[in-house]
N, C-alpha and C positions, 0 to 999 in steps of 0.2 A: 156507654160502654167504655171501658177504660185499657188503657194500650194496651196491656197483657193478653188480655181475652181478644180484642181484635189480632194481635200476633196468632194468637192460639186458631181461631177463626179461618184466616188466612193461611197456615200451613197448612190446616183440615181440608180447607176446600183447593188448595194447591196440590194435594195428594190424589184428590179426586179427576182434578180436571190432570192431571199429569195421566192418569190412569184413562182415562174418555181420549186423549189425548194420541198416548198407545193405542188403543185399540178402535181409533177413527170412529169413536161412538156421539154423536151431539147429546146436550142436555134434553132435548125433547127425548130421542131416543129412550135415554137414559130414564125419563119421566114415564115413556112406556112401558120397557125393560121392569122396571119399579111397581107402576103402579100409582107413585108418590103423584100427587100434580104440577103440574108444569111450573103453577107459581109459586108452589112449593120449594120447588128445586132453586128458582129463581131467588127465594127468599135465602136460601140457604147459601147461594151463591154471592149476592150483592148487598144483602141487608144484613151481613155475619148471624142470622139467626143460624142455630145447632141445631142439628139433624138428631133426635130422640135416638136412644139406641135404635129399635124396630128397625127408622127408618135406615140408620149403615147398617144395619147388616141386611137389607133388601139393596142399595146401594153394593154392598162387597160382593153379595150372594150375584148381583146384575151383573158384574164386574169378573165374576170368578175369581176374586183373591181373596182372602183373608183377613178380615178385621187387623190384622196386627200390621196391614201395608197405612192403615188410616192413625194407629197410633202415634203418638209424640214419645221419642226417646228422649229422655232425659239424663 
């Protein structure tokens, strides 16, 4: 994986847990809320794997925001 994409990685999943974060949700929570599975979530959290569209917008949908709170402005 080359820096870029882990940057890109880490802001994604920064936005997330900022959002779990506010609203005192845990990742399991969040794996229930979902659907997704827990090692799933886990992979998407520590291994910089990307969450498939589906899976943000069942993440944003769990969250009550918006797809565009998970976007990268450029």
């Amino acid at each position: 994986m080359d820096v870029e994409r882990i940057d890109e990685h880490n802001m994604l999943w920064n936005k997330i847990q900022i959002q779990l974060d506010k609203q005192k949700i845990t990742v399991y929570r969040l794996s229930k809320m979902t659907g997704i599975p827990l090692t799933t979530i886990y992979n998407y959290k520590n291994d910089g794997k990307e969450p498939p569209f589906k899976n943000m917008v069942k993440i944003a949908d769990a969250l009550d925001v918006s797809l565009d709170v998970f976007r990268e402005r450029r």
